[in-house]
mmCIF file of the N, C-alpha and C atoms, coordinates in Angstrom:
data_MODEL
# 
_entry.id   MODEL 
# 
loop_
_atom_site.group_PDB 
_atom_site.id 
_atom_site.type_symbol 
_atom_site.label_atom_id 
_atom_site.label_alt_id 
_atom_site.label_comp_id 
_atom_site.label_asym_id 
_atom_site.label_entity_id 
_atom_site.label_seq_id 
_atom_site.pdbx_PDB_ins_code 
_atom_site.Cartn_x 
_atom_site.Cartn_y 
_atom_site.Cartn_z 
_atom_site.occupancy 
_atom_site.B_iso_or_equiv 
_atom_site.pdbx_formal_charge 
_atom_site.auth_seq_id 
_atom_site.auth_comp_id 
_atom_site.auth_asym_id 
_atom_site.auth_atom_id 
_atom_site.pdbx_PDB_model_num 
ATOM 1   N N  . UNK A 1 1  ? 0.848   -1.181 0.000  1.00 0.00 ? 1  UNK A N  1 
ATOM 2   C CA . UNK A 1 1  ? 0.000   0.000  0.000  1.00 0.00 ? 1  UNK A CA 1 
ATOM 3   C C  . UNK A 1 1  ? 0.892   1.242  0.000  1.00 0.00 ? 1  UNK A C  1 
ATOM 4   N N  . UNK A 1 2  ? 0.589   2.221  -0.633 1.00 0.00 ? 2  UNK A N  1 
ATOM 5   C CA . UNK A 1 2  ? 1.517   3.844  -0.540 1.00 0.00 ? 2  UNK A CA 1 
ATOM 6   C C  . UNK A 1 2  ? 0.781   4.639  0.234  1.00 0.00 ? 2  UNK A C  1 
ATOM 7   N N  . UNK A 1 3  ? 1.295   5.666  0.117  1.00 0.00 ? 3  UNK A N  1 
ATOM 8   C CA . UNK A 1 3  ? 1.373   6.633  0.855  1.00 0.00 ? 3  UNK A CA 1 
ATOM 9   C C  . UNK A 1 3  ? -0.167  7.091  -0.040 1.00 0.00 ? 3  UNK A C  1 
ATOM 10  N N  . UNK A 1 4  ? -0.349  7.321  -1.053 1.00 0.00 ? 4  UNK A N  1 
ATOM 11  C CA . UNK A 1 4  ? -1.379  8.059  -1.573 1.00 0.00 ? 4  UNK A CA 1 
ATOM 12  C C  . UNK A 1 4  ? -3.335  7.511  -1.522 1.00 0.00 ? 4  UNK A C  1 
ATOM 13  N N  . UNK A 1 5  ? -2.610  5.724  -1.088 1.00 0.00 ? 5  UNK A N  1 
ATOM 14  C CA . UNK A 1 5  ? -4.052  5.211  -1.053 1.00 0.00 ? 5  UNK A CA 1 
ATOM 15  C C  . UNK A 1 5  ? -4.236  5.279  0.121  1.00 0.00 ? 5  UNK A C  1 
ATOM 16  N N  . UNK A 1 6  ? -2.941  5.118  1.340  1.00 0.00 ? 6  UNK A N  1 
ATOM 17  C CA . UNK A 1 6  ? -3.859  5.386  2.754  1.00 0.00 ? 6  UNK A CA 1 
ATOM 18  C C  . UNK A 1 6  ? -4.252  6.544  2.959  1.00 0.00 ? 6  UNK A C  1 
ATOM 19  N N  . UNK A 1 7  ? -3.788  7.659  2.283  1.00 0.00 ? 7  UNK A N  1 
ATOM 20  C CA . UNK A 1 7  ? -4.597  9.202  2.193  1.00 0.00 ? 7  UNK A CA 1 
ATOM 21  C C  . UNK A 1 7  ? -5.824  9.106  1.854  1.00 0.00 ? 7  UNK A C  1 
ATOM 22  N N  . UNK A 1 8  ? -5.846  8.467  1.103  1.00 0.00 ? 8  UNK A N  1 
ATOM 23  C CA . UNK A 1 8  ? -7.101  8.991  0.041  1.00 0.00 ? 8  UNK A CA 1 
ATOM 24  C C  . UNK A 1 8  ? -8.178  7.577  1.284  1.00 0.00 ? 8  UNK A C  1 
ATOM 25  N N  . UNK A 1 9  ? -7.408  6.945  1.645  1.00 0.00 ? 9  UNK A N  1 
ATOM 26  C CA . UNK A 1 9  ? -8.751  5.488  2.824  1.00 0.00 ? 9  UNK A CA 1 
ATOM 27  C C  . UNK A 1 9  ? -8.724  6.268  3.502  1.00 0.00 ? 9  UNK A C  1 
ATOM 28  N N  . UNK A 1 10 ? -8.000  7.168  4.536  1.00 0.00 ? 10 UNK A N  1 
ATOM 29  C CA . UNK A 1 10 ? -7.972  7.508  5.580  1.00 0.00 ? 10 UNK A CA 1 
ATOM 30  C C  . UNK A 1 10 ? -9.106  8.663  5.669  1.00 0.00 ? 10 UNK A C  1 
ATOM 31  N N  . UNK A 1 11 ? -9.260  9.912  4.814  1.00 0.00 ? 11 UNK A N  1 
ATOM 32  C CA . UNK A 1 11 ? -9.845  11.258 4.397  1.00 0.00 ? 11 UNK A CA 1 
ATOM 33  C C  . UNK A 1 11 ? -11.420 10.482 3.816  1.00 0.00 ? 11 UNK A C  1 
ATOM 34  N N  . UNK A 1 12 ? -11.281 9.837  3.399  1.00 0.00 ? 12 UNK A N  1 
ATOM 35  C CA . UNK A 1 12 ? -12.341 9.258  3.325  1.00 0.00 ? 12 UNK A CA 1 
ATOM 36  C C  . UNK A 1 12 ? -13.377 8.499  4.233  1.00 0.00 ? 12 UNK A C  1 
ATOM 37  N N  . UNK A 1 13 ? -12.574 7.815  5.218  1.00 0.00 ? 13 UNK A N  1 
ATOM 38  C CA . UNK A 1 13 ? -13.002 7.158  6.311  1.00 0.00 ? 13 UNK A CA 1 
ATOM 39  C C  . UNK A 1 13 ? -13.493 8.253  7.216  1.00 0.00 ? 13 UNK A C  1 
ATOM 40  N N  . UNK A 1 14 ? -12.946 9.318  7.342  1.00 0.00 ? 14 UNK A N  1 
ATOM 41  C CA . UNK A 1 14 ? -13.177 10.107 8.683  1.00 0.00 ? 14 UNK A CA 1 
ATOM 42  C C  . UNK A 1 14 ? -14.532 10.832 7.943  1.00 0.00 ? 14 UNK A C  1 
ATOM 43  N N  . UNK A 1 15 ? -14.389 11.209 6.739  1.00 0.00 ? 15 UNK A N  1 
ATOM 44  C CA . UNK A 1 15 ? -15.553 11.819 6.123  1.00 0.00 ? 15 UNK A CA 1 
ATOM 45  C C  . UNK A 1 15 ? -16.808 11.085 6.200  1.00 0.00 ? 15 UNK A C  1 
ATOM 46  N N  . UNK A 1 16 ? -16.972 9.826  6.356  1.00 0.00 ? 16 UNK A N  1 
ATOM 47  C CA . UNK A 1 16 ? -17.749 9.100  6.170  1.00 0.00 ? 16 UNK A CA 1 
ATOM 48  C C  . UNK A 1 16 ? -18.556 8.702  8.089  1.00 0.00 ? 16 UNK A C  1 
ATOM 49  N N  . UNK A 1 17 ? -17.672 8.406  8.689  1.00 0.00 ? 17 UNK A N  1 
ATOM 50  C CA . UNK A 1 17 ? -17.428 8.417  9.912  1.00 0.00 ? 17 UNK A CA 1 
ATOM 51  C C  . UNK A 1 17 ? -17.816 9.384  10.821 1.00 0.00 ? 17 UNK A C  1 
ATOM 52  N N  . UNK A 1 18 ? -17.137 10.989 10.328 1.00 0.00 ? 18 UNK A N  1 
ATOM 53  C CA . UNK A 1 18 ? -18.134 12.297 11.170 1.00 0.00 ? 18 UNK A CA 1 
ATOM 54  C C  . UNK A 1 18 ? -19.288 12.628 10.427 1.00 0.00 ? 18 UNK A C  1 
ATOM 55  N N  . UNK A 1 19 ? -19.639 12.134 9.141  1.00 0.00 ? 19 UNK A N  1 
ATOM 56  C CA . UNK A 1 19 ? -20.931 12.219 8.483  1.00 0.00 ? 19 UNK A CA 1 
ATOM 57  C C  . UNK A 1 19 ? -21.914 11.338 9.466  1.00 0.00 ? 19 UNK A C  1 
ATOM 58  N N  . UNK A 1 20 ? -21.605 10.227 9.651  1.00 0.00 ? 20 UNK A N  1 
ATOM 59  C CA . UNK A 1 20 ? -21.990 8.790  10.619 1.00 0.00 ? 20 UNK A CA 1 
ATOM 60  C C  . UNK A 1 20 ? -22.705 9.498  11.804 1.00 0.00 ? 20 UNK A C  1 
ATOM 61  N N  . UNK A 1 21 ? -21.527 10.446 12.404 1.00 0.00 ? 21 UNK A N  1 
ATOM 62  C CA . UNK A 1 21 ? -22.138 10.799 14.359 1.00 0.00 ? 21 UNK A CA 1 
ATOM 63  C C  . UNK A 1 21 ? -22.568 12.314 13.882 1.00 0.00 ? 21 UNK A C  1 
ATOM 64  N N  . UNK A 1 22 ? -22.710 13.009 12.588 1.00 0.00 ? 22 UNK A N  1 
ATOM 65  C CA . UNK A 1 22 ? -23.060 14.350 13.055 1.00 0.00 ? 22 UNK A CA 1 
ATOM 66  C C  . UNK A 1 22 ? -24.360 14.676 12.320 1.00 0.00 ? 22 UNK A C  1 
ATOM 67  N N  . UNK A 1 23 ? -24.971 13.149 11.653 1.00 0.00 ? 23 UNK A N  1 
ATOM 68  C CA . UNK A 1 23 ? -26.191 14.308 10.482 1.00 0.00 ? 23 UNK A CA 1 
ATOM 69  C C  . UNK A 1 23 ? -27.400 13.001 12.130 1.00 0.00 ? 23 UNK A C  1 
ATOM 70  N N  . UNK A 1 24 ? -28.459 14.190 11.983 1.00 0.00 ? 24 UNK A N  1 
ATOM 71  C CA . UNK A 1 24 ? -29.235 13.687 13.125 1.00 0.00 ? 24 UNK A CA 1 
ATOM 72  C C  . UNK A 1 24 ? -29.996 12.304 12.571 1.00 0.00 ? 24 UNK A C  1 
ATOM 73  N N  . UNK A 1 25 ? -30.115 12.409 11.298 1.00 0.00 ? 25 UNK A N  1 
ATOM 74  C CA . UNK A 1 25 ? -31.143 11.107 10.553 1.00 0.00 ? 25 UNK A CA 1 
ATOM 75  C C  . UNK A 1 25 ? -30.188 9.507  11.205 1.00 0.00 ? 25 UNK A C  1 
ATOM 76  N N  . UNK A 1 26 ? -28.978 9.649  11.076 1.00 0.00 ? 26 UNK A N  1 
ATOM 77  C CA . UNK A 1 26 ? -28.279 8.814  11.462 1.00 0.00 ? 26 UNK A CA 1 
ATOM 78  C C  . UNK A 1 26 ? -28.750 7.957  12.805 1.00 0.00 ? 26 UNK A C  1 
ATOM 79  N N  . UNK A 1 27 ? -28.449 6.768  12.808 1.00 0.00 ? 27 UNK A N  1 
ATOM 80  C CA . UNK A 1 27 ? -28.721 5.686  13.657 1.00 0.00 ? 27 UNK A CA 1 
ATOM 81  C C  . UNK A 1 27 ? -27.129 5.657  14.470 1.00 0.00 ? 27 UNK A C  1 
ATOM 82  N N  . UNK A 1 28 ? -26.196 6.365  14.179 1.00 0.00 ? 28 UNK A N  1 
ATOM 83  C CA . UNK A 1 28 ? -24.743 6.662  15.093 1.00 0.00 ? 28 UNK A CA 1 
ATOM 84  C C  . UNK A 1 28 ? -24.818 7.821  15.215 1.00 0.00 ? 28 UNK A C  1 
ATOM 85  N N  . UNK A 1 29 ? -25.882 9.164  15.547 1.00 0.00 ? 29 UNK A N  1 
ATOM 86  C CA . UNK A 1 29 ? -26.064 10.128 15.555 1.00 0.00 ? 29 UNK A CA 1 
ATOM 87  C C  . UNK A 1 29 ? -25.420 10.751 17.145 1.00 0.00 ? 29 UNK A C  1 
ATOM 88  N N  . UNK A 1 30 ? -24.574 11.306 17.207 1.00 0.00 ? 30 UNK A N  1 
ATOM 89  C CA . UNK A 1 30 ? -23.747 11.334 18.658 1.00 0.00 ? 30 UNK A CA 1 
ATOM 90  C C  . UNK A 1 30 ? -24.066 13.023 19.113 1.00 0.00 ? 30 UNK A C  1 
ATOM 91  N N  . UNK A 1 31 ? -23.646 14.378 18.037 1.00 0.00 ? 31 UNK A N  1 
ATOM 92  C CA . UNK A 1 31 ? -23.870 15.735 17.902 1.00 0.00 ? 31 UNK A CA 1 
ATOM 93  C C  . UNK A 1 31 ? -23.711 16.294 16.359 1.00 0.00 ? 31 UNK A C  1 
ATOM 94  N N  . UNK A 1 32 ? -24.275 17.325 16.625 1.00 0.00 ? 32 UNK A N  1 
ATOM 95  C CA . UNK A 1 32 ? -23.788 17.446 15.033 1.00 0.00 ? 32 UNK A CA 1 
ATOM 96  C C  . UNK A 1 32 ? -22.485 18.569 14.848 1.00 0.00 ? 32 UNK A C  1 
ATOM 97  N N  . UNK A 1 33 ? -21.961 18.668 15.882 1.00 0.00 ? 33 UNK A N  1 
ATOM 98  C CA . UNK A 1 33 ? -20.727 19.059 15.961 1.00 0.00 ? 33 UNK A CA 1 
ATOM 99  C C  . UNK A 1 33 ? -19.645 18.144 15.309 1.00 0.00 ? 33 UNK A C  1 
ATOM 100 N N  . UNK A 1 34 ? -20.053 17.391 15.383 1.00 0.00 ? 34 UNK A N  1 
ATOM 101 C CA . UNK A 1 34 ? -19.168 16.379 14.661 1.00 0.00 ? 34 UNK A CA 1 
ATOM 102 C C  . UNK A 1 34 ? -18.756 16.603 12.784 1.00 0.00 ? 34 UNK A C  1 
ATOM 103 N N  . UNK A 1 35 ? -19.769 17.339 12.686 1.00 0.00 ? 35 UNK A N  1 
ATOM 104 C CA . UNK A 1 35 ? -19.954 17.662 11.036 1.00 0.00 ? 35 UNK A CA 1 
ATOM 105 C C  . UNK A 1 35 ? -18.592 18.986 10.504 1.00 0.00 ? 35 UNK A C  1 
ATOM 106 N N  . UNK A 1 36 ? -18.133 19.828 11.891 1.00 0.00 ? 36 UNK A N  1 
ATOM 107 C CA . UNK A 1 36 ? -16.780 20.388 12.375 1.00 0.00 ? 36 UNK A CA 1 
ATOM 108 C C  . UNK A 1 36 ? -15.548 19.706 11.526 1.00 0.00 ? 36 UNK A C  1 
ATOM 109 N N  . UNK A 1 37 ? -15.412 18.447 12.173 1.00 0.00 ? 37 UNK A N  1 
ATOM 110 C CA . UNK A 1 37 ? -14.698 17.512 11.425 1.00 0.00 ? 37 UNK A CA 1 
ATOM 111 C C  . UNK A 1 37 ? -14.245 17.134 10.534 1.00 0.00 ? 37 UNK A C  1 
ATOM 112 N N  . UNK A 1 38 ? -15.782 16.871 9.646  1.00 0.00 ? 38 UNK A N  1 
ATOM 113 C CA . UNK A 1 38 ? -15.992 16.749 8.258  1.00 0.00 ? 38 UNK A CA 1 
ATOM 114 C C  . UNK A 1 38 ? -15.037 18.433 7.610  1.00 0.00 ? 38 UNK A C  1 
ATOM 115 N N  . UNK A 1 39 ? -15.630 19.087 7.799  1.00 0.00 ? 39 UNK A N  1 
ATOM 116 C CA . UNK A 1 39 ? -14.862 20.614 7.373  1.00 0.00 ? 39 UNK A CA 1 
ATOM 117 C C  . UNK A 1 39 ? -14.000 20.557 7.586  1.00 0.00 ? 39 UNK A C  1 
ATOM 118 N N  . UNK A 1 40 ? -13.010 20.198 8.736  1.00 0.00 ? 40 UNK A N  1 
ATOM 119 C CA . UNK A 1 40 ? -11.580 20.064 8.829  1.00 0.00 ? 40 UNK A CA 1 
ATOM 120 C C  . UNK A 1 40 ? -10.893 19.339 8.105  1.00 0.00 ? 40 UNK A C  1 
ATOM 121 N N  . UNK A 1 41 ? -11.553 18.409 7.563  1.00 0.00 ? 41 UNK A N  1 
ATOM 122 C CA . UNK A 1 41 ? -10.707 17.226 6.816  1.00 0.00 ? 41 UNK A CA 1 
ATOM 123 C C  . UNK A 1 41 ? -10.890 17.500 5.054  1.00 0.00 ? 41 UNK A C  1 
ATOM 124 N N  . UNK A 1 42 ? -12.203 18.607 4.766  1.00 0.00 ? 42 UNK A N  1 
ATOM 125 C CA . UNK A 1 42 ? -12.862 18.939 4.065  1.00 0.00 ? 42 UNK A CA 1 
ATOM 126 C C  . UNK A 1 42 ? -10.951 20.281 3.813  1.00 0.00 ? 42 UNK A C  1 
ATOM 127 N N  . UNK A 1 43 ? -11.097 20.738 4.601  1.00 0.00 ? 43 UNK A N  1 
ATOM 128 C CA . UNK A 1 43 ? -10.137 22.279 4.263  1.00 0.00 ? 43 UNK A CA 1 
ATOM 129 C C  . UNK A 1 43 ? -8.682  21.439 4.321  1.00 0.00 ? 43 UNK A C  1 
ATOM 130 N N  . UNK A 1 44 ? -8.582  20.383 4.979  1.00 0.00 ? 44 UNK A N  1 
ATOM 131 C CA . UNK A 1 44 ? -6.967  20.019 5.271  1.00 0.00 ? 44 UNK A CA 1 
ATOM 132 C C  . UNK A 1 44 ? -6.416  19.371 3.571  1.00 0.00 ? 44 UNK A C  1 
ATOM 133 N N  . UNK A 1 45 ? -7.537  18.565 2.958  1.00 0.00 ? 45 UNK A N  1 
ATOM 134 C CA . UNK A 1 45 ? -7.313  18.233 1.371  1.00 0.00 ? 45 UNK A CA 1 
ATOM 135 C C  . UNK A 1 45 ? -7.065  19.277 0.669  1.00 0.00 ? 45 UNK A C  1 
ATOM 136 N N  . UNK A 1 46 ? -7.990  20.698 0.621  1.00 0.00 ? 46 UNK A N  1 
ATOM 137 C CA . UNK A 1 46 ? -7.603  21.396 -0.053 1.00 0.00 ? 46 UNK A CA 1 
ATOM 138 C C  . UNK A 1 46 ? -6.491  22.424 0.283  1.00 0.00 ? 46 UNK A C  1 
ATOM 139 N N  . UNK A 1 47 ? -6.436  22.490 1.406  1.00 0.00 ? 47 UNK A N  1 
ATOM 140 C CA . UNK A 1 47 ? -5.471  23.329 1.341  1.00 0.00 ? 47 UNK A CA 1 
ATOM 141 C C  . UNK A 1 47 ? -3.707  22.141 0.717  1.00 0.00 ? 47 UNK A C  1 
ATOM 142 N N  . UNK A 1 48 ? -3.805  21.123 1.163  1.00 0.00 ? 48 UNK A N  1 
ATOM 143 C CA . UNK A 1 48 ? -2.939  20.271 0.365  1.00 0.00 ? 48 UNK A CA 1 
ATOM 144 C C  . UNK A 1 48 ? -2.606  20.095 -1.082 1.00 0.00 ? 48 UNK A C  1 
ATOM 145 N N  . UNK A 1 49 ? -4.049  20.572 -2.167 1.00 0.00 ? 49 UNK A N  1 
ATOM 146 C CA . UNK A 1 49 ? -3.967  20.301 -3.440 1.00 0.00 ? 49 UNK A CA 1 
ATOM 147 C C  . UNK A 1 49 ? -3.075  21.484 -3.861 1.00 0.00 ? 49 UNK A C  1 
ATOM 148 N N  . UNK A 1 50 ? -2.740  22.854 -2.782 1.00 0.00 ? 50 UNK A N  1 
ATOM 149 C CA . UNK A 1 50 ? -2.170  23.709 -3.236 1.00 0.00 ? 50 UNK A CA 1 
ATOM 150 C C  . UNK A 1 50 ? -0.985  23.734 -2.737 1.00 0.00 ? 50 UNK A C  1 
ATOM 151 N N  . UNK A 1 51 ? -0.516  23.234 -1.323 1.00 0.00 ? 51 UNK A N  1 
ATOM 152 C CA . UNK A 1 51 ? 0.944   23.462 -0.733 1.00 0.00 ? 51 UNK A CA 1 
ATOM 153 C C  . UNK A 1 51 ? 1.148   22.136 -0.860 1.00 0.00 ? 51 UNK A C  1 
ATOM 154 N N  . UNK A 1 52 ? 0.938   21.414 -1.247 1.00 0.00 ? 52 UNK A N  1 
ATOM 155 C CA . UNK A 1 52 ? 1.961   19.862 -1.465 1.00 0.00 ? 52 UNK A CA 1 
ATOM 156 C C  . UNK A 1 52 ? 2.223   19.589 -0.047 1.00 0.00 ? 52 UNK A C  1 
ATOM 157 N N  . UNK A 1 53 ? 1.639   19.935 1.016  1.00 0.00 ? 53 UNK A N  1 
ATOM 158 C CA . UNK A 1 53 ? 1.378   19.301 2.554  1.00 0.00 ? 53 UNK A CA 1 
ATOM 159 C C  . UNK A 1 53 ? 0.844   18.665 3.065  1.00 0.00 ? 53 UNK A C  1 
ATOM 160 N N  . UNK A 1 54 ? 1.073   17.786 3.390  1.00 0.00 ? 54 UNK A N  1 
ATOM 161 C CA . UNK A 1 54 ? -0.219  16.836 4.378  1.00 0.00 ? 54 UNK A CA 1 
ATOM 162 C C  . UNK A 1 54 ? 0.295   15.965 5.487  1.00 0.00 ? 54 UNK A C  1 
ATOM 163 N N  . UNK A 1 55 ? 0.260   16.353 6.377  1.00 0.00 ? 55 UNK A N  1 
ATOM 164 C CA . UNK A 1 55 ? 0.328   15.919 7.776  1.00 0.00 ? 55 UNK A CA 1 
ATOM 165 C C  . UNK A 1 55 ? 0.358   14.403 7.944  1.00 0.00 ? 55 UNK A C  1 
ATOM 166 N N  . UNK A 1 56 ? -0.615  13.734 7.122  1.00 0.00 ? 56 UNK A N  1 
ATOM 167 C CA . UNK A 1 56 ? -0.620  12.194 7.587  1.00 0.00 ? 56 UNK A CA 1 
ATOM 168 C C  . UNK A 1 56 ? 0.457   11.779 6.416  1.00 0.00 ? 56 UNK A C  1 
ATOM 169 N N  . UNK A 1 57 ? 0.729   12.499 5.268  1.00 0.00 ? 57 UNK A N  1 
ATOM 170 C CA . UNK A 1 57 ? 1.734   11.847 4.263  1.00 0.00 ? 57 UNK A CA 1 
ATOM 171 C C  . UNK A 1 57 ? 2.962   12.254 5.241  1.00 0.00 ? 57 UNK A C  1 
ATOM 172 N N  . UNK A 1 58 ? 3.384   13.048 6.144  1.00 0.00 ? 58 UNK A N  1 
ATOM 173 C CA . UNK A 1 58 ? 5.001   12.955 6.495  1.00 0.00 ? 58 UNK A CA 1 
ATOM 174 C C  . UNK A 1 58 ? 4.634   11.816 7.788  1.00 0.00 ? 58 UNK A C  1 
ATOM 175 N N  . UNK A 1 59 ? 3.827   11.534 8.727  1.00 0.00 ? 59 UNK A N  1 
ATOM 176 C CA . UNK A 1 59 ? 3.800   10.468 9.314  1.00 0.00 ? 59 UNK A CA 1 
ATOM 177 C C  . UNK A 1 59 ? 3.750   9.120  8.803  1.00 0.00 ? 59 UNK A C  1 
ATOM 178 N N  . UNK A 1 60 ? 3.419   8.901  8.006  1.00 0.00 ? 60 UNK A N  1 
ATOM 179 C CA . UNK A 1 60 ? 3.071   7.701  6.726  1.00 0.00 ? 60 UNK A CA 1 
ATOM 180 C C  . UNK A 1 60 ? 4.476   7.271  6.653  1.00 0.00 ? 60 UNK A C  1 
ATOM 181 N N  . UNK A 1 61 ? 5.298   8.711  6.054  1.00 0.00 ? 61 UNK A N  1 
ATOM 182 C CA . UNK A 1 61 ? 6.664   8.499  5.290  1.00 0.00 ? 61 UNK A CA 1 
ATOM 183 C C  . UNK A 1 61 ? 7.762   7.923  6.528  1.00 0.00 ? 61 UNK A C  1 
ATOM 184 N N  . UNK A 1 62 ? 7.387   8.464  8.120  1.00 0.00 ? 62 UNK A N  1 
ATOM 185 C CA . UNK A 1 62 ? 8.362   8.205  8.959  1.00 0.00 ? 62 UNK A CA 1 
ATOM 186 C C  . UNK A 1 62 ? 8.285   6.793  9.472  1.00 0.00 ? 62 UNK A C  1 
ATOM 187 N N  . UNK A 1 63 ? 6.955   6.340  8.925  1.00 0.00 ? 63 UNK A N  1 
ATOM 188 C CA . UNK A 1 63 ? 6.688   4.471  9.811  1.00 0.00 ? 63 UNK A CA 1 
ATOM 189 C C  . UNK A 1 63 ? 6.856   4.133  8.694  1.00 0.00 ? 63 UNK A C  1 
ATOM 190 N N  . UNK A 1 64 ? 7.474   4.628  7.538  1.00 0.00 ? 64 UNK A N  1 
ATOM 191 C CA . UNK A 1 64 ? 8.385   3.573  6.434  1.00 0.00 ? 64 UNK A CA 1 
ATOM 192 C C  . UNK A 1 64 ? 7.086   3.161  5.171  1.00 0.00 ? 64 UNK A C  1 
ATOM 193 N N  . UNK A 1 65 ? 6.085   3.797  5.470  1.00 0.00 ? 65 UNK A N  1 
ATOM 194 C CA . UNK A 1 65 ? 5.255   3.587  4.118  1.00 0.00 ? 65 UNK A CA 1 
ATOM 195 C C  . UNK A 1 65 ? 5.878   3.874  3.065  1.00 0.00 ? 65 UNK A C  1 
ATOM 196 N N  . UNK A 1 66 ? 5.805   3.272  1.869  1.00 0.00 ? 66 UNK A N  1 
ATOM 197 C CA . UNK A 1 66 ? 6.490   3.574  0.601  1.00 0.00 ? 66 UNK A CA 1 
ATOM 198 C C  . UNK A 1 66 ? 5.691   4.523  0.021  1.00 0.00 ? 66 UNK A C  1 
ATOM 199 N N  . UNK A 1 67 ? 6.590   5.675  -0.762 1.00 0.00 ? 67 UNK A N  1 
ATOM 200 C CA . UNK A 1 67 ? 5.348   6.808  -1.674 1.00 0.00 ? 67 UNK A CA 1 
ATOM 201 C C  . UNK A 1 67 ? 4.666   6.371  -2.804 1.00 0.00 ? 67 UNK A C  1 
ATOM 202 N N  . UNK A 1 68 ? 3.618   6.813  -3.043 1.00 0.00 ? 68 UNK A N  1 
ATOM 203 C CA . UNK A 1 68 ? 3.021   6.414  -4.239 1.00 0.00 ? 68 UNK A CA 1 
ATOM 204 C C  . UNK A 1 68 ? 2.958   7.146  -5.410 1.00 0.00 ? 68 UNK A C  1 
ATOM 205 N N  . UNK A 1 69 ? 2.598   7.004  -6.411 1.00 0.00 ? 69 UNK A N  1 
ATOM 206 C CA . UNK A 1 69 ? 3.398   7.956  -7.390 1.00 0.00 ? 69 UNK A CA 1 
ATOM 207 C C  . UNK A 1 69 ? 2.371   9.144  -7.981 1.00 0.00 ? 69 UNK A C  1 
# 
């Protein structure tokens, strides 16, 4: 696995996940503060598509994940 598919599982998972505890229709409905989250993970991609940064790609890179291309 690289570096670019556990990004793309990971940003996805949490999106899916604070969608899960923050929309009230939900049956894992916890607050909808949780939907916070979603926006954070929502602004942390984009601000990445422009500075070539991302927080979980330099942790990825230090537990020896290989990059993806």
């Amino acid at each position: 696995m690289t570096t670019n598919r556990l990004i793309r599982m990971f940003a996805g998972s949490f999106v899916l996940l604070s969608l899960a505890l923050g929309i009230p229709g939900s049956p894992l409905f916890v607050s909808s503060n949780w939907l916070w989250f979603t926006a954070f993970v929502g602004v942390n991609l984009l601000q990445s598509s422009f500075t070539r940064f991302c927080p979980l790609e330099t942790v990825l890179k230090r537990l020896g994940v290989r990059e993806g291309c």
